[in-house]
Structure formats: structure tokens, C-alpha cells
Backbone as CSV, one residue per row, in Angstrom:
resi,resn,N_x,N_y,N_z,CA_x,CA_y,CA_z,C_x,C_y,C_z
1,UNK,-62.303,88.605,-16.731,-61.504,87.498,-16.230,-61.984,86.195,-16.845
2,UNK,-60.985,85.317,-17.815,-61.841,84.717,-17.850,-60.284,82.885,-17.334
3,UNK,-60.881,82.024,-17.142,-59.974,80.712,-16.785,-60.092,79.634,-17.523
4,UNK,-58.458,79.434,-18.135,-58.265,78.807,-18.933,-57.825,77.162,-18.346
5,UNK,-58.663,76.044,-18.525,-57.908,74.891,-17.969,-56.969,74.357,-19.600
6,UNK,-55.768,73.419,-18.558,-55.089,72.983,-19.704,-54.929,71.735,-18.903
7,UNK,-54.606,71.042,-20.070,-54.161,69.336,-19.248,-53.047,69.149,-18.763
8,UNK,-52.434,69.415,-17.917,-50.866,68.930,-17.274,-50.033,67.977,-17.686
9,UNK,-49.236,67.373,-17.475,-48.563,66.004,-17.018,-49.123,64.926,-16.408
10,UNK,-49.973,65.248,-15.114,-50.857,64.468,-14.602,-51.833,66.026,-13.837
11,UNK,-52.211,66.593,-14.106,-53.098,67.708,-13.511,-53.508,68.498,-14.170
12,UNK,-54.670,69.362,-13.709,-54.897,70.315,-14.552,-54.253,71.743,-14.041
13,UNK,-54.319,72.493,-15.089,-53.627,73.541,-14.663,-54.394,75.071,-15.471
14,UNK,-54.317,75.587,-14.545,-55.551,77.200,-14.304,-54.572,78.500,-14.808
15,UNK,-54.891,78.809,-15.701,-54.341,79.906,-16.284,-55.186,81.250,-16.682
16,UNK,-54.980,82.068,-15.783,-56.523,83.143,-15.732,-55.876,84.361,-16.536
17,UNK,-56.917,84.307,-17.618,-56.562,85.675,-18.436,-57.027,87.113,-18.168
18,UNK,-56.553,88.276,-18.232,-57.065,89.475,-18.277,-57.030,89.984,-19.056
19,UNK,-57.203,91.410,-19.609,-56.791,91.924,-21.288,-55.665,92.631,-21.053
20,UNK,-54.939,92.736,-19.897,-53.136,93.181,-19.741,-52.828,92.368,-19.195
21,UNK,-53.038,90.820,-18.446,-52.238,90.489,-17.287,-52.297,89.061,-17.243
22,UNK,-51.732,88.070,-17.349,-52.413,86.707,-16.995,-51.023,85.974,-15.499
23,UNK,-52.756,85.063,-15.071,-52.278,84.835,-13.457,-51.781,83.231,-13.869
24,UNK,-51.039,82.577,-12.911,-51.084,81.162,-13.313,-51.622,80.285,-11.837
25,UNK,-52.617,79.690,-11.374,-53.108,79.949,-10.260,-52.146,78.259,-9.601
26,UNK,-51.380,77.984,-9.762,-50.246,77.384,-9.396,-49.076,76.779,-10.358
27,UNK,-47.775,76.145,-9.708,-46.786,76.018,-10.122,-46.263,75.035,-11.419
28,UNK,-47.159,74.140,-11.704,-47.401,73.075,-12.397,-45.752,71.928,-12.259
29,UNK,-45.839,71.270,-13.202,-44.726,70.597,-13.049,-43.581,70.777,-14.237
30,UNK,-42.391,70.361,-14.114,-41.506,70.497,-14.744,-41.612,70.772,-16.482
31,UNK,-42.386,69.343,-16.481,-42.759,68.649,-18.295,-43.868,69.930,-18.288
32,UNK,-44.645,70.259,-17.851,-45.599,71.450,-18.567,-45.232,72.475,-18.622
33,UNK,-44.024,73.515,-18.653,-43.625,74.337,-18.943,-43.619,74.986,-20.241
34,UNK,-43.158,74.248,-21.122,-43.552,74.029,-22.563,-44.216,74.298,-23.329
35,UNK,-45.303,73.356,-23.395,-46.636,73.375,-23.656,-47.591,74.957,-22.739
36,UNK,-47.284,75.480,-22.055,-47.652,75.958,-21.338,-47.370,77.275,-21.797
37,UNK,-45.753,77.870,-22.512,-45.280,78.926,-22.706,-46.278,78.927,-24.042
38,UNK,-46.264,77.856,-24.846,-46.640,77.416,-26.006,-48.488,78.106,-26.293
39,UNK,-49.012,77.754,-25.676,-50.628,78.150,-25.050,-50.743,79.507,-25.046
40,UNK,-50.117,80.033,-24.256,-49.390,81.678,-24.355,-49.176,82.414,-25.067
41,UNK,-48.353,81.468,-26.007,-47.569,82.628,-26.974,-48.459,82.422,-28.344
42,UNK,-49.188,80.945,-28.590,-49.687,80.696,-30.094,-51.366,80.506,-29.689
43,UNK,-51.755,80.248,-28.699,-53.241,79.994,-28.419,-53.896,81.423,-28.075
44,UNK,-53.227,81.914,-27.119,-53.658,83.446,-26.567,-53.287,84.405,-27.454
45,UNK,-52.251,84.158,-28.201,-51.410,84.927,-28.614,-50.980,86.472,-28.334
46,UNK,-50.310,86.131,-26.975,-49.943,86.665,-26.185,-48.187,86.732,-26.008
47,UNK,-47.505,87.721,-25.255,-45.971,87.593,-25.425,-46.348,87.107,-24.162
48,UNK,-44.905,86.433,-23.376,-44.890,85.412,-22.198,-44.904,86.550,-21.443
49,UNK,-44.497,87.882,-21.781,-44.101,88.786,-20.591,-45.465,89.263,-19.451
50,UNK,-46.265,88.461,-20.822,-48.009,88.938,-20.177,-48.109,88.407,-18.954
51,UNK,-47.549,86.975,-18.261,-47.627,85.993,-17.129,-47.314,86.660,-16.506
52,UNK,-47.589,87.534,-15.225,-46.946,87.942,-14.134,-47.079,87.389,-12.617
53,UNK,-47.602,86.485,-12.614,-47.235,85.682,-11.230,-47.900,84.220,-11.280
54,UNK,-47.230,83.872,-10.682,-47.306,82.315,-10.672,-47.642,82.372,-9.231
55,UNK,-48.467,81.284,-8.817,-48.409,80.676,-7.302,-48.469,79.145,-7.688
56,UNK,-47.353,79.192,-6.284,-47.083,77.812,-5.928,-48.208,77.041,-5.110
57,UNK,-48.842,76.569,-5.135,-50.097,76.306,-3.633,-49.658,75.132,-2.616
58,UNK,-48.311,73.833,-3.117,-47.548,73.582,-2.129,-46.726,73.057,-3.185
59,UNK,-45.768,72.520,-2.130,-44.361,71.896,-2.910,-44.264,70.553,-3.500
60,UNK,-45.075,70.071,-3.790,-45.100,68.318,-4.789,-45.068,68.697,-5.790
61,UNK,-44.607,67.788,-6.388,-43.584,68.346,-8.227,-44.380,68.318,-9.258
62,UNK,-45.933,68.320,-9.339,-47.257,68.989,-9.708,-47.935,70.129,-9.814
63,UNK,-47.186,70.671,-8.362,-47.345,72.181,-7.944,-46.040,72.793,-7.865
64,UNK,-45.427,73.091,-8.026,-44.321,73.691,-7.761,-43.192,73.526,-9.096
65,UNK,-42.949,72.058,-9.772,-41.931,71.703,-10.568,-41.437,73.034,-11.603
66,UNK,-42.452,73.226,-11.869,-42.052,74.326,-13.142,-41.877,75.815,-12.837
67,UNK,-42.154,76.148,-11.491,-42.180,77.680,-11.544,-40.917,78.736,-11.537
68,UNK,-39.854,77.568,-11.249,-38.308,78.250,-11.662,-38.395,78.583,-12.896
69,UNK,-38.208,77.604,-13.589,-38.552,77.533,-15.375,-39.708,78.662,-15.422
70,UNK,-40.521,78.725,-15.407,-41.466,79.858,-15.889,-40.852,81.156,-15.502
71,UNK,-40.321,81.446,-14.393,-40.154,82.458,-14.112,-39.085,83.179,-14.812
72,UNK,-37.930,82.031,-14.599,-36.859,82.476,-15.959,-37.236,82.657,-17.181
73,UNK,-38.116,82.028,-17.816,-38.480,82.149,-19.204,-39.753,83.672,-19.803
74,UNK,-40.227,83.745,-18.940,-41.471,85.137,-18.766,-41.428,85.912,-17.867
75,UNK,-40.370,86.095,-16.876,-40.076,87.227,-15.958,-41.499,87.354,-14.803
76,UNK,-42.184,86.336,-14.748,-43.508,86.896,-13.816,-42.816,86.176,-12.399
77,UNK,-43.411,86.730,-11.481,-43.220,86.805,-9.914,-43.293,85.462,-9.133
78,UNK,-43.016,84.624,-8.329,-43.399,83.341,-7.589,-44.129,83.621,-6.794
79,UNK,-44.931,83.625,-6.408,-45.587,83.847,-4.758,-46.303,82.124,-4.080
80,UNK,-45.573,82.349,-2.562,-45.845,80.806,-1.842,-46.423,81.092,-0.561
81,UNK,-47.059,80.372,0.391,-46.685,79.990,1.472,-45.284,80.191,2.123
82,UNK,-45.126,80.500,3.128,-43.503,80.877,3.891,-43.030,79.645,4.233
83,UNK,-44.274,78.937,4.097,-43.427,77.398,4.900,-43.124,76.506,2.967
84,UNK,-43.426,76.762,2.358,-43.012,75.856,0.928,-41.387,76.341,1.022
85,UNK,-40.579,77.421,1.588,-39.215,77.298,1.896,-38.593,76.000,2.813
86,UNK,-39.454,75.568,3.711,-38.282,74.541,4.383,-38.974,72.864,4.462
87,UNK,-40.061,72.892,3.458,-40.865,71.650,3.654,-40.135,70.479,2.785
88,UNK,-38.709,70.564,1.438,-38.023,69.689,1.680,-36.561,69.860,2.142
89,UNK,-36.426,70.548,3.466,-35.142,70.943,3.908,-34.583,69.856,5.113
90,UNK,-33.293,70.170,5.018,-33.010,69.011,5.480,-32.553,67.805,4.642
91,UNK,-31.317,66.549,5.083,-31.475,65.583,4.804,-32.967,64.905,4.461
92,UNK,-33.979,64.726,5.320,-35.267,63.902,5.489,-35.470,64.591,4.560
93,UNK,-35.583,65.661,3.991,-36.230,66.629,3.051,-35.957,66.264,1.899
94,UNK,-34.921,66.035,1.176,-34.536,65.691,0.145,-35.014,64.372,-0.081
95,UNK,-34.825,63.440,1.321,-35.497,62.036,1.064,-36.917,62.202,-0.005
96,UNK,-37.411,62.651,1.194,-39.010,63.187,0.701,-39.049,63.915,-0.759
97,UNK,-38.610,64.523,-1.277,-37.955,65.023,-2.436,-38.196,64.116,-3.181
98,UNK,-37.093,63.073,-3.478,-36.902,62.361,-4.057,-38.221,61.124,-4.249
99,UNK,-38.417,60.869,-3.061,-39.686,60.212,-3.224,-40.798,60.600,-3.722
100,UNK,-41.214,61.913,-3.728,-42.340,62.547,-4.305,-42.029,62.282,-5.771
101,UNK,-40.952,62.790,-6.170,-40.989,62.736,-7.584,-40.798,61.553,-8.325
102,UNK,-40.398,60.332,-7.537,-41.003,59.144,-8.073,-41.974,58.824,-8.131
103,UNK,-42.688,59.418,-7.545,-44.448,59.197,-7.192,-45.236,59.794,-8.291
104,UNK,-44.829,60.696,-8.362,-45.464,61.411,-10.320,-45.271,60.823,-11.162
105,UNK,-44.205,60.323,-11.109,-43.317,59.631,-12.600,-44.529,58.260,-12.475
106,UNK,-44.653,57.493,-10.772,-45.483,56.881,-11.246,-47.203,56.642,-11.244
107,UNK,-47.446,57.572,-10.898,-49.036,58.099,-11.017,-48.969,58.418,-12.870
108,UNK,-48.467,59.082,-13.322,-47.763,59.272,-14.807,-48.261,58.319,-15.807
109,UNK,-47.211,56.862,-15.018,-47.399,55.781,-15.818,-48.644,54.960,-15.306
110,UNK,-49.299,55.257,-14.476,-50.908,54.340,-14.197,-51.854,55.284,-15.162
111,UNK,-51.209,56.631,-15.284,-52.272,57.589,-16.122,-51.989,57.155,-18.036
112,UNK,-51.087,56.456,-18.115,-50.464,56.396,-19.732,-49.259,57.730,-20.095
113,UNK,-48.895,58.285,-19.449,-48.021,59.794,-20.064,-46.705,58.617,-19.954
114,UNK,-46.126,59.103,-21.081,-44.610,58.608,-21.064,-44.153,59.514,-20.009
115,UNK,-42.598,58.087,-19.634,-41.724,59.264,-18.782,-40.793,60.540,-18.994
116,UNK,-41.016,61.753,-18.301,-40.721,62.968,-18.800,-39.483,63.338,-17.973
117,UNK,-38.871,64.392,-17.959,-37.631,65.210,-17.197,-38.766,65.843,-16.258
118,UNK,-38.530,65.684,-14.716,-39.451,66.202,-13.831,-38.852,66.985,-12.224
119,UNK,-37.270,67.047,-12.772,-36.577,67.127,-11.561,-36.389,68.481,-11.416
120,UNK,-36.819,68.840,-10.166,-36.842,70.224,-10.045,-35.932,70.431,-8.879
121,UNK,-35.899,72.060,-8.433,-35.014,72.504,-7.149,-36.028,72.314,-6.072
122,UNK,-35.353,71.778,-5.108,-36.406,71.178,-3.837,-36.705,72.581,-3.119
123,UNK,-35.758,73.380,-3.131,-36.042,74.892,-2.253,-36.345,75.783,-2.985
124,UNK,-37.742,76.378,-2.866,-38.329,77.361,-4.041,-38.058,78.896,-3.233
125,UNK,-37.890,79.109,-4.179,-37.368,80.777,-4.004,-38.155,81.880,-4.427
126,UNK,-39.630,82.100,-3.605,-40.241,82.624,-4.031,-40.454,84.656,-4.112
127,UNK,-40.905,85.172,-4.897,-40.884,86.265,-4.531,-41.390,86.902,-3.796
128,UNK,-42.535,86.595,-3.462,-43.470,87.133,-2.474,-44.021,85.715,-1.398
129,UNK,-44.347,86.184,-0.169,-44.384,85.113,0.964,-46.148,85.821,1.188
130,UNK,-47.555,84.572,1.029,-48.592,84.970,0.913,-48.378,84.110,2.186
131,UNK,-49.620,85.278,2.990,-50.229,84.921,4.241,-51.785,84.808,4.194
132,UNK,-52.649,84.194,4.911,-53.757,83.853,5.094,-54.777,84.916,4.986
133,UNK,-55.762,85.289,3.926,-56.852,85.718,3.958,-56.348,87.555,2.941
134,UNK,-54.840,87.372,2.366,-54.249,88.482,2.084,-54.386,88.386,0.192
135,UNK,-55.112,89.483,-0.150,-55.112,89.436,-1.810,-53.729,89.098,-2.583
136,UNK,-54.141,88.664,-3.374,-52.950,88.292,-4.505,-51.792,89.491,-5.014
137,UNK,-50.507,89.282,-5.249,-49.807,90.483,-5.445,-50.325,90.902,-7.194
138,UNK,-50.896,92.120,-7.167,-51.230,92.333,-8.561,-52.494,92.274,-8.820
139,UNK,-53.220,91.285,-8.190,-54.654,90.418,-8.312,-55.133,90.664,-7.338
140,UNK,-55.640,92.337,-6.860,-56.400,92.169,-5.557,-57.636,91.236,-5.353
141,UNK,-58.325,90.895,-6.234,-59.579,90.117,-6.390,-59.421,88.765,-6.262
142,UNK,-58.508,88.327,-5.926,-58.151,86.855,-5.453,-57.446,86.919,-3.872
143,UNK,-57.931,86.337,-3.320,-57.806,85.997,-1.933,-56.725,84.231,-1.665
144,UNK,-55.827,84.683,-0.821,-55.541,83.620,-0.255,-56.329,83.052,0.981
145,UNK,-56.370,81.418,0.433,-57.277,80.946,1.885,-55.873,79.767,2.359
146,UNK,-55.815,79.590,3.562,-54.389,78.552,3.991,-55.775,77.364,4.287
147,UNK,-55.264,76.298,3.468,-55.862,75.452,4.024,-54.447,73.830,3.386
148,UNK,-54.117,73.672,5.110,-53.094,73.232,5.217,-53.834,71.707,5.714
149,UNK,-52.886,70.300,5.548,-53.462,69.510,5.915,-52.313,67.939,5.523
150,UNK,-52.790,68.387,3.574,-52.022,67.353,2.804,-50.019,67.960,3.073
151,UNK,-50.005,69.009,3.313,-49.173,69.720,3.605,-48.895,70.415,4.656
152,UNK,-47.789,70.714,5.345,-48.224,72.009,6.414,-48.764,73.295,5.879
153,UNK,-48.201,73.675,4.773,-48.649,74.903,3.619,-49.162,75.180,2.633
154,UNK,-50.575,74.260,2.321,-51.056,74.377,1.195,-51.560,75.740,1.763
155,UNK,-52.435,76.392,0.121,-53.243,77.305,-0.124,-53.956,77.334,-1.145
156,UNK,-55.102,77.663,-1.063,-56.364,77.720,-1.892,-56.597,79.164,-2.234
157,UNK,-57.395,79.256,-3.280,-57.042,81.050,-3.863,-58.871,80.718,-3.970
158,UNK,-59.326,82.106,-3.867,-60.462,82.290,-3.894,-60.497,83.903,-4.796
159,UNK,-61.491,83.189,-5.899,-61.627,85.011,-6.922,-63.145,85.355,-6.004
160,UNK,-63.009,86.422,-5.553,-63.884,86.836,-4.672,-65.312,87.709,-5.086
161,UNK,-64.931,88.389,-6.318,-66.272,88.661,-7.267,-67.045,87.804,-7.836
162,UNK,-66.904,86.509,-8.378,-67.034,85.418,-8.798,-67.666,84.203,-7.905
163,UNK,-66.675,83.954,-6.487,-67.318,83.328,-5.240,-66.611,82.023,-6.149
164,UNK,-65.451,81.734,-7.181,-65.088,80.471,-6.912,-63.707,80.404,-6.920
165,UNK,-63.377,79.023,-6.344,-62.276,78.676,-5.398,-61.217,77.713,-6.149
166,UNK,-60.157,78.308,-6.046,-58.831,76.241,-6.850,-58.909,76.204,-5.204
167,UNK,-58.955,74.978,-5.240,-58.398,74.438,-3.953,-57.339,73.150,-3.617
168,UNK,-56.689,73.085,-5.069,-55.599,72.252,-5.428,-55.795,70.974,-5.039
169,UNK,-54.800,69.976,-4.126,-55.038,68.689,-3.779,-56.266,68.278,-2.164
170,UNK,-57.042,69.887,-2.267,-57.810,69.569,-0.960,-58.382,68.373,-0.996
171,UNK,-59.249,67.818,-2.186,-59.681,66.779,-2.658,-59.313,66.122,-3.499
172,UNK,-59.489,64.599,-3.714,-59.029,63.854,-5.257,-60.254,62.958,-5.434
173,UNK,-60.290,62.241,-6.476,-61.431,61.399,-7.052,-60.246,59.798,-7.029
174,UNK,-61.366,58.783,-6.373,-60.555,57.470,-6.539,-61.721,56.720,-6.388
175,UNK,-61.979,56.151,-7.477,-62.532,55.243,-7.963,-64.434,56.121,-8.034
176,UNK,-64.223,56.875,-8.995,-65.508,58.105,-8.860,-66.187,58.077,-7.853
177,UNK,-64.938,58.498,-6.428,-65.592,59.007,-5.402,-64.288,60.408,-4.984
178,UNK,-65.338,61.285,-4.482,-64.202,61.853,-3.694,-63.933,61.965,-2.337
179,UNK,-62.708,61.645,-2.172,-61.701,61.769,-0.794,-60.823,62.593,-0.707
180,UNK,-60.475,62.050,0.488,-59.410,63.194,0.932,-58.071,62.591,0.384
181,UNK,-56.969,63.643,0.034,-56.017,63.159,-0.427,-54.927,62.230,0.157
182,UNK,-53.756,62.044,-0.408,-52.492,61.400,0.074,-51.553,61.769,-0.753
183,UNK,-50.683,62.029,0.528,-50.756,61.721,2.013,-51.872,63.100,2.896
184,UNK,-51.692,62.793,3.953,-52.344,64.162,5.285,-51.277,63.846,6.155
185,UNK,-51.024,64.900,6.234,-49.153,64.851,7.172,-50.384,65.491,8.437
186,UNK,-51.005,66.509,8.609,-52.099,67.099,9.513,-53.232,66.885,9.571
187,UNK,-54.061,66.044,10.015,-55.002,65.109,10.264,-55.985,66.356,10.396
188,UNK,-55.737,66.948,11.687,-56.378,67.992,12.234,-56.436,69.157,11.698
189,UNK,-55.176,69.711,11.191,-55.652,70.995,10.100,-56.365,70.651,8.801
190,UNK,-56.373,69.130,8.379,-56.747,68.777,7.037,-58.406,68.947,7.410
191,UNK,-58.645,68.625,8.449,-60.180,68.509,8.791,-60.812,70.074,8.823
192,UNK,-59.768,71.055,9.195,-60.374,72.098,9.461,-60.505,73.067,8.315
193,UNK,-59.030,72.620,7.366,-59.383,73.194,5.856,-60.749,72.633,5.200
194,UNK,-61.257,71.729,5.653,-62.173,71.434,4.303,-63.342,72.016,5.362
195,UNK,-63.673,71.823,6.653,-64.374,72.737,7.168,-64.688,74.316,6.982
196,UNK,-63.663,74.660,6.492,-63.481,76.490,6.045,-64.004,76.612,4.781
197,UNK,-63.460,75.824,3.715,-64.075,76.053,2.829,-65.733,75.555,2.096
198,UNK,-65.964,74.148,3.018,-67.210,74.166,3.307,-68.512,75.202,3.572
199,UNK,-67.573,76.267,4.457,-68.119,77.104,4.697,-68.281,78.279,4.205
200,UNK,-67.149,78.480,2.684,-67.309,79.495,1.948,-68.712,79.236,1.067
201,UNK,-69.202,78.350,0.978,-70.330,77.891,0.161,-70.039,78.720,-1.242
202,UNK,-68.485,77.983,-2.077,-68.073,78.361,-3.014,-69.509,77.763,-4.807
203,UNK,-69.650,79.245,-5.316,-70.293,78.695,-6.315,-69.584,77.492,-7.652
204,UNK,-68.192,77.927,-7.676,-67.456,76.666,-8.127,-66.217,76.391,-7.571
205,UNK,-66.043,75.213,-7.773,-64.123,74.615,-7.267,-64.074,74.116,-8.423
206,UNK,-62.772,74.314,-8.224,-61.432,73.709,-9.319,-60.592,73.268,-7.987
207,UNK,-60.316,72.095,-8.634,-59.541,70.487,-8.372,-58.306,70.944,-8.806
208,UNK,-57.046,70.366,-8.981,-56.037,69.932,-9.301,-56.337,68.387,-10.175
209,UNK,-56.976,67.645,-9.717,-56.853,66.440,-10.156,-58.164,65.810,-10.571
210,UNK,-59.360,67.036,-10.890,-60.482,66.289,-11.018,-61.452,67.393,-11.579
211,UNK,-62.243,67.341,-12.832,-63.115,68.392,-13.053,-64.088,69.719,-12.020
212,UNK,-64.121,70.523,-12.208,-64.842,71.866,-11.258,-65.586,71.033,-11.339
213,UNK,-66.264,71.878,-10.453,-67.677,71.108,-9.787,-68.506,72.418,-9.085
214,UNK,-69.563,72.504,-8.728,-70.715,73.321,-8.407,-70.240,73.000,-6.987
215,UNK,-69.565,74.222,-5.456,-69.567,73.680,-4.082,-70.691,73.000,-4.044
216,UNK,-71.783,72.748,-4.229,-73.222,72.524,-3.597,-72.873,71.393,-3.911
217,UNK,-72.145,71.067,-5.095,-72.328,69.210,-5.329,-71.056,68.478,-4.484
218,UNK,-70.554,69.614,-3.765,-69.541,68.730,-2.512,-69.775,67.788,-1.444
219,UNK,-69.881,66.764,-1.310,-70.394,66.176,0.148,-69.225,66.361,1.143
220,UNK,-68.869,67.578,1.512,-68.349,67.949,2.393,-68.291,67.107,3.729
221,UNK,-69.792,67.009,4.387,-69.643,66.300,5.640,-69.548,64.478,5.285
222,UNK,-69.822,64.102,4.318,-69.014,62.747,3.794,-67.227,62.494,3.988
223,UNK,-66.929,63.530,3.178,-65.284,64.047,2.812,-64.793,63.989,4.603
224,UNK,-65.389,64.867,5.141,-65.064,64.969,7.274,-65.286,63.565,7.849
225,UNK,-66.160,63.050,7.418,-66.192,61.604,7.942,-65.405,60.589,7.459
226,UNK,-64.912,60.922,6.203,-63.506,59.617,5.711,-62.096,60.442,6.138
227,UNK,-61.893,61.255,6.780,-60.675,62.090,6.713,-59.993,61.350,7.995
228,UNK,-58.666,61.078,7.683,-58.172,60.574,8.904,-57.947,60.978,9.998
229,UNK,-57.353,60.338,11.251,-57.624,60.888,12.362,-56.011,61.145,13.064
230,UNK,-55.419,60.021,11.925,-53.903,60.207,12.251,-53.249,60.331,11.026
231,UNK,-51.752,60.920,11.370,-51.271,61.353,9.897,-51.162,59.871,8.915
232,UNK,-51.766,60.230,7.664,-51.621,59.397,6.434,-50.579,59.262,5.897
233,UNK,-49.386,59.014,5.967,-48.553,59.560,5.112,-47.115,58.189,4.597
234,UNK,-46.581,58.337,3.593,-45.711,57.480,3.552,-44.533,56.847,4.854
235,UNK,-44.570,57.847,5.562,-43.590,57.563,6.844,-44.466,56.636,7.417
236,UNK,-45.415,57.228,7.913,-46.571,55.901,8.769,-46.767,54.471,8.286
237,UNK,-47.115,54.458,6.861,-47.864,53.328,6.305,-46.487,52.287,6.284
238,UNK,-44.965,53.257,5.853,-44.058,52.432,5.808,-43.736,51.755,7.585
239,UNK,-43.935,52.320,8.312,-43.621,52.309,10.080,-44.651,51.348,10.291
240,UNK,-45.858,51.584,9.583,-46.924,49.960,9.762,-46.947,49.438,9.126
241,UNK,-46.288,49.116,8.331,-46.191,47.807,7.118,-44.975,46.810,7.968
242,UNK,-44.042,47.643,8.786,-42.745,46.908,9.397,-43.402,46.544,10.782
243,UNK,-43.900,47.061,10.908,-44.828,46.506,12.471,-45.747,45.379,12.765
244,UNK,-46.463,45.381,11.607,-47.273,44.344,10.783,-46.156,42.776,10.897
245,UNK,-45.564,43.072,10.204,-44.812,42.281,9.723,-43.702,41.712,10.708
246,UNK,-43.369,43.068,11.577,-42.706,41.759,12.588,-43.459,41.501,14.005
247,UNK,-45.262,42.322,13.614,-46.103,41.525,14.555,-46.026,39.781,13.984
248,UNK,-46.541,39.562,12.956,-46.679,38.770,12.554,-45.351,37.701,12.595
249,UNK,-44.577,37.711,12.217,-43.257,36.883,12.610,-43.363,36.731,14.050
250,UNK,-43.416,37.414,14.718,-43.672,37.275,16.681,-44.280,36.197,16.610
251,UNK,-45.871,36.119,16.360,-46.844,35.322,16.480,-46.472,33.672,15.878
252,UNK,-46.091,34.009,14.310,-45.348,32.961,13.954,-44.434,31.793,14.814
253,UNK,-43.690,32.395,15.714,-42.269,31.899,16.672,-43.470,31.564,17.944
């Protein structure tokens, strides 16, 4: 087994080889599809048919954007969370939709990437529905761990011979520190995912958004002490930015 990082759009992205089989250990985004089949077919030199499953680990257009596209293009499998079906459903859903993927486009442009085609289907249609603590379809040696928080349905994959972990947006780096991400729609499950895997006392993680790292060099109980206590999330900050503001006009009068 061995894991291939590649540079994303704005992420990195985990592509685990075997000598019959390669895994893609999430969905990436739209613009890396490409480059991605490309890696595959002229770096590995490998036919695409080799990809047989993709996981989604949640639905922001980082994780998820491209796995229609892949799947059509190399025939390998989707596998999600049951809840990445209805997390942009709904009117509000699509809102959210739409807003996320302005949010790449502009994380994108604070990173330097020109702007790319990033629009994906908001309802993923996956093939297989992964539940908590259940091996990978194909990949018994990878474990799903649910560690939900930034999402109602993230998931973290754990290669279990190995002892290391992706744990996607559990963490990010801002300003060479690490925190907890944004948004946390679950305050309380976000606290208890990083508690779980704290407790796998993983020999490495892989980030989404930030070089592996040795678990041991995690400050885990740092990370529990900045984690919020109420949901983080664009709905809130926008609901207190208007509250703010017509506290302040009150006071004004």
C-alpha cells in the first residue's frame, strides 16, 4: 500500500495505490478531476479502470465536487455517509450550496489558483452508504471512523495495519496554528470527534488542508479548548453581525 498526495485546487488529495486496485480516500473537487485522471493514467501508468472507489468524507465542493466526474470517467464506486444525501436538500440547501462554492472560488483566490469550473450536483448519489466503525467496500483494511462536527456527516478513514488516519477538515492550520475548522454546525459532536480520534493515538494524520503530521505532534487538548461551544457557522455569524448592528443603532437613538 503505498499513498500518493497530489495538490488539489485548494487541498490535498490521497490517492492509495495497490498492485491491482487504487482507492481515492475522498471526493476532491470539480477542477481536479483532470489532473487527477492524468496522474493515473501517465504518472502511475495505470488504466483509470484501476480507481475503484472513491469516498466522499462530506459534501463541500473540496470533498465531494468531482466524484460524479470520476465515476463516469473510470467506472469506480462512490461510497458516503447516508446523511451527505440530504445535507444540501431543500431550498436552504441549495442556498448553502451555492454559498459553499463561492467560498472555494474564494479561498482559491486568497491561495493564488485562477478561477476554475467548480459547479457540481448538490445531491450525491452514492453507491454504497458507509456506517461507523465498518471496513471500506473492497478495502477491508480501512476502517470508517464518523467523526461529525464541521458537518453532520463527516468521516475519517483509518488504514488499520498501518495505525494512520485522513481525517479531512477535522483540523485546519490558520496562521501556523492549528484549529478547529469553519464552520462547526455541531459544537458537541465536533468536540467528541476530535476526542475519538485523540484517542486512536494515530501514528500519522493526513489533513485535507495541511501537511501529515506524527498524532503525537497533535495538541489535541489545545484543539478541545479552542473548539466552540455554539454552532460556528455562516447562519450564526450572519444572525450576529445583524444583531450587533441593530444593537448598536438602539444605543445610538
Amino acid at each position: 500500500m503505498q499513498i500518493h498526495t497530489l495538490k488539489g485546487y485548494i487541498q490535498n488529495i490521497f490517492l492509495v495505490e495497490y498492485p491491482d486496485k487504487l482507492l481515492l480516500l475522498d471526493g476532491c473537487s470539480r477542477a481536479d478531476t483532470d489532473m487527477l485522471c492524468d496522474y493515473i493514467q501517465h504518472t502511475l501508468q495505470r488504466p483509470l479502470a484501476d480507481l475503484k472507489l472513491i469516498v466522499v468524507t462530506h459534501m463541500h465542493p473540496d470533498h465531494a465536487g468531482g466524484a460524479h466526474r470520476l465515476r463516469d470517467r473510470t467506472g469506480a464506486a462512490v461510497a458516503a455517509h447516508p446523511g451527505t444525501r440530504r445535507w444540501y436538500a431543500g431550498p436552504l440547501g441549495r442556498i448553502a450550496h451555492g454559498i459553499d462554492v463561492l467560498l472555494t472560488l474564494w479561498v482559491a483566490g486568497r491561495m493564488g489558483r485562477p478561477k476554475r469550473h467548480i459547479w457540481y450536483d448538490a445531491l450525491l448519489r452514492p453507491d454504497y452508504l458507509l456506517q461507523d466503525a465498518q471496513p471500506l467496500p473492497g478495502f477491508d483494511e480501512w476502517q470508517v471512523i464518523c467523526t461529525p462536527g464541521h458537518t453532520d456527516h463527516d468521516i475519517s478513514l483509518l488504514h488499520q495495519p498501518t495505525h494512520q488516519i485522513y481525517v479531512a477538515d477535522l483540523v485546519v492550520m490558520v496562521k501556523k496554528t492549528l484549529v478547529p475548522p469553519y464552520p462547526v454546525y455541531h459544537p458537541q459532536e465536533y468536540r467528541q470527534s476530535l476526542a475519538r480520534v485523540a484517542q486512536l493515538k494515530a501514528e500519522r494524520v493526513f489533513f485535507a488542508h495541511l501537511a501529515a503530521r506524527s498524532g503525537a505532534d497533535i495538541p489535541f487538548a489545545e484543539l478541545l479548548s479552542m473548539a466552540p461551544v455554539q454552532p460556528k457557522t455562516y447562519w450564526h455569524s450572519t444572525k450576529n453581525r445583524i444583531a450587533r448592528t441593530l444593537g448598536g443603532q438602539s444605543r445610538n437613538h
